[in-house]
C-alpha positions in Angstrom: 170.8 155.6 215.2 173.1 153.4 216.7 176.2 151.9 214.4 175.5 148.0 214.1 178.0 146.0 215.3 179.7 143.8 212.9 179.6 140.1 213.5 182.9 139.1 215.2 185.2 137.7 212.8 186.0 133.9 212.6 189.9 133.1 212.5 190.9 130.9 209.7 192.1 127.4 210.1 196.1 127.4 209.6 196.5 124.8 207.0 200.6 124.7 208.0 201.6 121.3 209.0 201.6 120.4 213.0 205.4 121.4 214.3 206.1 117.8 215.2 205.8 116.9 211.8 207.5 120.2 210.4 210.9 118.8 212.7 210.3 115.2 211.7 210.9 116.4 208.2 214.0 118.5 208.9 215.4 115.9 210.7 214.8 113.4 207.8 216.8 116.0 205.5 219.6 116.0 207.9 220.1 112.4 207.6 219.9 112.8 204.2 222.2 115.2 204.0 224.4 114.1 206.4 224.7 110.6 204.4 225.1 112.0 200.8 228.0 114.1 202.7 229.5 110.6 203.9 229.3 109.0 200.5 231.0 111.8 198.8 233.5 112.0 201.8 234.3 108.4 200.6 234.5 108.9 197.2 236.9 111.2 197.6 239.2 109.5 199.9 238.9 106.6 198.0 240.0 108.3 194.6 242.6 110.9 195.7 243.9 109.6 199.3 243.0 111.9 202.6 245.9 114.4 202.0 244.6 115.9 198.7 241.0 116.1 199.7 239.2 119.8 200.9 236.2 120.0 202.3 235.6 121.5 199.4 235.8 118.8 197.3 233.3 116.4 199.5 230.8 119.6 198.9 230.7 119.5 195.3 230.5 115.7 195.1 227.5 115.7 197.7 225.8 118.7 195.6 225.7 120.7 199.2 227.4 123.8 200.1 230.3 123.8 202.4 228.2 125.0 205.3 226.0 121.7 204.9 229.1 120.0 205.3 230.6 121.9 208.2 226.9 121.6 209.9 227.5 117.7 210.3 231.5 117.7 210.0 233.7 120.1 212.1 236.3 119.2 209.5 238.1 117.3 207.4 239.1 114.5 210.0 235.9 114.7 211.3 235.2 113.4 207.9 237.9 110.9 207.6 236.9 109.6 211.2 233.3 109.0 210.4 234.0 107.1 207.2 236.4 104.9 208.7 234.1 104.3 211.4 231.0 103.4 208.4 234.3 100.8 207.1 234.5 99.0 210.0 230.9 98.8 210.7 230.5 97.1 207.0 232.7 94.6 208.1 231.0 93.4 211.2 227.6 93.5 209.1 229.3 91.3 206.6 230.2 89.1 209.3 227.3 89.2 211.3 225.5 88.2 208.2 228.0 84.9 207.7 227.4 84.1 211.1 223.7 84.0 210.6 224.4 81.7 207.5 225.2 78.9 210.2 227.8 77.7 208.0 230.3 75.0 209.2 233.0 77.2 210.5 235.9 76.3 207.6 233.0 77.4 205.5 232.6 80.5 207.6 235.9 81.4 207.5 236.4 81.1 203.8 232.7 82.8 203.1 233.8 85.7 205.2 236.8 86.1 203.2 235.4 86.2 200.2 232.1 88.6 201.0 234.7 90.8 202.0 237.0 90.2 199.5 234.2 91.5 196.9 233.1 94.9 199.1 236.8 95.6 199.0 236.4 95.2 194.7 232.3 97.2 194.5 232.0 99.2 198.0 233.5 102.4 197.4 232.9 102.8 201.6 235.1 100.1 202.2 237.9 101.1 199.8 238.0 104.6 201.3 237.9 103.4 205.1 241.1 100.5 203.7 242.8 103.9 202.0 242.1 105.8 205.1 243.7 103.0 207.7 246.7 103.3 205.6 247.1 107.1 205.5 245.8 107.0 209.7 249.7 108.4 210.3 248.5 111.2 207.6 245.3 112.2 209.8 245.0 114.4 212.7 242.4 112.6 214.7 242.1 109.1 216.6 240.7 106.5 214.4 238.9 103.3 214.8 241.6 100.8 215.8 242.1 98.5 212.3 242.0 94.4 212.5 240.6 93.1 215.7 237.2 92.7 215.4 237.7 90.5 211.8 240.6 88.9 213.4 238.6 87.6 216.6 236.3 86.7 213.8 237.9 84.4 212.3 239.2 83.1 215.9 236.0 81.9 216.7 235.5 80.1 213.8 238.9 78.6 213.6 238.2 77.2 217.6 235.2 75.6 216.9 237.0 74.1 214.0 239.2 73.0 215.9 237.0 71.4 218.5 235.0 70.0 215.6 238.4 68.4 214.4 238.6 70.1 211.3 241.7 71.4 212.7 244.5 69.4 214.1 244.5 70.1 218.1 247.8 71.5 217.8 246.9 74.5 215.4 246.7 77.5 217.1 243.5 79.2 216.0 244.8 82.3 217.0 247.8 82.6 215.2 246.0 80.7 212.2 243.7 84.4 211.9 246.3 86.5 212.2 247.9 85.1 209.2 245.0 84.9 207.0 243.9 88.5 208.0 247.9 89.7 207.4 247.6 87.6 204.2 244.4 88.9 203.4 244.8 92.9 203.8 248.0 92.6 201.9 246.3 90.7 198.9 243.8 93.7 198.7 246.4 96.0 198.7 248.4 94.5 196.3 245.4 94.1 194.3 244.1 97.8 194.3 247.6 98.7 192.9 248.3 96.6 190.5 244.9 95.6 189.0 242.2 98.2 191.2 241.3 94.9 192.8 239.6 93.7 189.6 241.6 90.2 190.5 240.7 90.3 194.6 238.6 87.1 194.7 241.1 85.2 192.8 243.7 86.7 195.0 241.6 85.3 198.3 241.1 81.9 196.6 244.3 81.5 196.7 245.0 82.5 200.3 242.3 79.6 201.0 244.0 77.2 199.1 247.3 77.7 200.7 246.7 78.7 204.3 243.8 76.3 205.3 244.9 72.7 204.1 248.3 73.5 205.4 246.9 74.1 208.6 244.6 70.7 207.9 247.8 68.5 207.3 248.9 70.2 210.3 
């Protein structure tokens, strides 16, 4: 008598997750990762100054290993590169955002000032990036030149002031920006060490007060 055959066996259904959506999820957890890595990296630089940082350090503050680090940072000025680079980018975001305000552009000028004036004071990204421009001699990588895109900022606003006759015709915008960014970097500075910038508003308040009508009485 002949063996029966057995009925061919049906293959399960895999019940894993389609490999599209398997890489979507890694790459979310790189991004994750990658940005817990930054803040850390910021914290750090912010607190004990680029020198005195390891990578080390940026690992335990982001809860990762060094390796996670190393996988988005070839090093430690890698690190200090990419955070100075997330500084700047918070300032043209804060200015982007005043501009969209459609504020008159005296109003601009002093409303940009003082946005920024209070990152400096609770963004722990923009006090690490202000740390790390003045410790860039310190660092063995290019960084993000510091300055010119808040200066021509506030050179826009202080033309069209100017045009608008809010300024005499003889002010020079130009020269008008560079002094209120000079005056305005050195107030934050002198803030952070004396008072951790607990006083920075007041400090820009008074920048306003003394640079603007000035350049209004011509």
């Amino acid at each position: 008598m002949a063996a029966e055959r057995s009925a061919p066996r049906s293959r399960p259904e895999r019940a894993t997750a389609p490999r599209h959506r398997d890489t979507g999820l890694k790459q979310e957890r790189a991004v994750r990762t990658r940005g817990q890595v930054l803040d850390a990296a910021a914290e750090a630089f912010a607190t004990k100054g680029f020198p005195a940082v390891t990578v080390q350090d940026v690992a335990e503050l982001a809860g990762v290993t060094k390796g996670a680090v190393y996988f988005h940072f070839a090093n430690k000025e890698a690190l200090a590169q990419a955070v100075a680079e997330e500084f700047y980018h918070l300032l043209g975001v804060i200015g982007q955002e005043v501009e969209e305000a459609g504020l008159p552009p005296l109003e601009a000028v002093a409303e940009l000032l003082v946005r920024t004036a209070v990152a400096f004071r609770d963004d722990t990204m923009v006090q690490a990036g202000a740390r790390l421009q003045i410790e860039r001699s310190l660092i063995g990588a290019e960084m993000p030149m510091p300055y010119l895109g808040y200066t021509e900022s506030l050179t826009v606003w202080l033309r069209q002031a100017r045009q608008q006759a809010q300024l005499p015709a003889l002010t020079s915008p130009e020269s008008t920006a560079r002094v209120l960014v000079s005056a305005f970097f050195g107030a934050q500075h002198i803030s952070w060490v004396l008072n951790d910038r607990k006083d920075i508003a007041d400090r820009v308040q008074e920048i306003l007060t003394a640079v603007l009508p000035v350049a209004e009485k011509g």
